[in-house]
N, C-alpha and C positions, 0 to 999 in steps of 0.2 A: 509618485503614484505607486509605480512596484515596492516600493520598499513600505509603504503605507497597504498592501497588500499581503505583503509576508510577514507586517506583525497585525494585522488581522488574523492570518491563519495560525501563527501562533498564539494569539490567545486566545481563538477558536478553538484548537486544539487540546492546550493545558485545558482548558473548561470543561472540555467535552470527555478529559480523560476518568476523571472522579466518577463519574455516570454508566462511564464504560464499564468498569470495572468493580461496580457498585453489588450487581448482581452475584449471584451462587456461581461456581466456578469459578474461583478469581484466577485459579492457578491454571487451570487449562487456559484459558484468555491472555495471561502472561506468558506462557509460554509462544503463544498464537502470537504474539505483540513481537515480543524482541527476535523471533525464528524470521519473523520477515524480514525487522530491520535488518538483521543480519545480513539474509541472504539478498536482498533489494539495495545492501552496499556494494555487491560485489557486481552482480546484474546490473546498477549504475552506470559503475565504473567502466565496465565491458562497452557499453554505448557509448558512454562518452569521451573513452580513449578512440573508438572507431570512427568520433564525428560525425555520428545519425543524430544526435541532439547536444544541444548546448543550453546553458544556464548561463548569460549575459550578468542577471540579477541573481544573486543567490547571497545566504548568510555564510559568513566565513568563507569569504573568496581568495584571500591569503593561504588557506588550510587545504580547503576542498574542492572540486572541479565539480561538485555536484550538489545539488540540492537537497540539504541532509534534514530540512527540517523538512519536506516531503518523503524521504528514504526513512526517516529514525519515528518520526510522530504521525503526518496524515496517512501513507497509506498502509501505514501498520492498523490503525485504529478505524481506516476500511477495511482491512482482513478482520480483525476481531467483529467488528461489525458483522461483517459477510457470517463467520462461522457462528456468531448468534442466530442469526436469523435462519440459515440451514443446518442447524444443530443435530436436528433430528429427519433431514428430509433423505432423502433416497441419491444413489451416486447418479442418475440421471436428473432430476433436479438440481443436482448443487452445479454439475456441468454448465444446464441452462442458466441458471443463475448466475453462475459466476461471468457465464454470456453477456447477460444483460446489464450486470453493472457496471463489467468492462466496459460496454456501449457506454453509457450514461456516463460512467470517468471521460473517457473517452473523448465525448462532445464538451462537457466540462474543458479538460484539457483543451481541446481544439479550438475552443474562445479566448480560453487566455493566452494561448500560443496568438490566435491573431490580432489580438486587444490590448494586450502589453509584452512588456520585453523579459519576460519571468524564464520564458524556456521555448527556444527555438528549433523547430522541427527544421532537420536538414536530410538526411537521408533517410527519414522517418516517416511515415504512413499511417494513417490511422487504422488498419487493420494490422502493423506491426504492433499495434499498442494493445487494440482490444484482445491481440494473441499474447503479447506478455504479462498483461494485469490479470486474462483470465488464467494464467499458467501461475502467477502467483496466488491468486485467490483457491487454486483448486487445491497447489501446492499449500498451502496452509492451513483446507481442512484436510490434506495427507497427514501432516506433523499433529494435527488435532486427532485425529483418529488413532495413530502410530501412538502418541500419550494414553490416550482413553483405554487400547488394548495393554498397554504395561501398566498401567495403573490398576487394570482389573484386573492383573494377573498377579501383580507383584502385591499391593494393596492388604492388607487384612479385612 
């Protein structure tokens, strides 16, 4: 069942990537994309060397102690998501915002943690979580914005 789970989201995800990145700005959105994974490899790792969450089921469990097809593909491609839809809104909006999608991940998350064996909450909280996702959500329209001012400045 987990493993008929995880290639659901992957090919949930390859699909959904073409669409992502379909629109105008493709280079801001890539950058938005791989600044997460990046930084969502290392914040991982952090948790899961501390034993607040565990991945039972994960791809390349030989390689990784973490779920890299949710660190590298889904929720990179929920920040670019996030930073389309607040593209243009105000830093108190994107705040709330990025509030409320934590929430919604959040609950998400909190079903599959108790409905299958994908990723086990151990010293983990669900207000640890809606503070991390919103901390990377917000942190990703930081690097989005931080591009947009050097692009205006350097830019012809």
């Amino acid at each position: 069942m987990e493993r008929l789970v995880l290639r659901l989201l992957l090919v949930i995800g390859l699909a959904c990537f073409p669409f992502t990145f379909q629109k105008n700005r493709v280079k801001e959105w890539g950058i938005v994309f791989f600044a997460t994974g990046w930084v969502v490899t290392f914040l991982a790792q952090i948790v899961v060397k501390g034993k607040r969450l565990n991945y039972p089921i994960r791809p390349l469990p030989k390689y990784f102690d973490t779920n890299v097809l949710y660190e590298h593909l889904i929720l990179p491609l929920f920040c670019v998501w996030f930073n389309q839809f607040t593209y243009h809104a105000k830093w108190w909006s994107i705040i709330g915002q990025a509030v409320l999608y934590s929430s919604i991940h959040t609950l998400i998350e909190y079903f599959v943690d108790k409905k299958t064996g994908l990723v086990k909450w151990r010293k983990w909280k669900w207000y640890h979580n809606v503070a991390s996702l919103s901390m990377v959500f917000i942190g990703s329209s930081g690097v989005l914005t931080l591009f947009k001012c050097l692009s205006a400045r350097y830019d012809d």
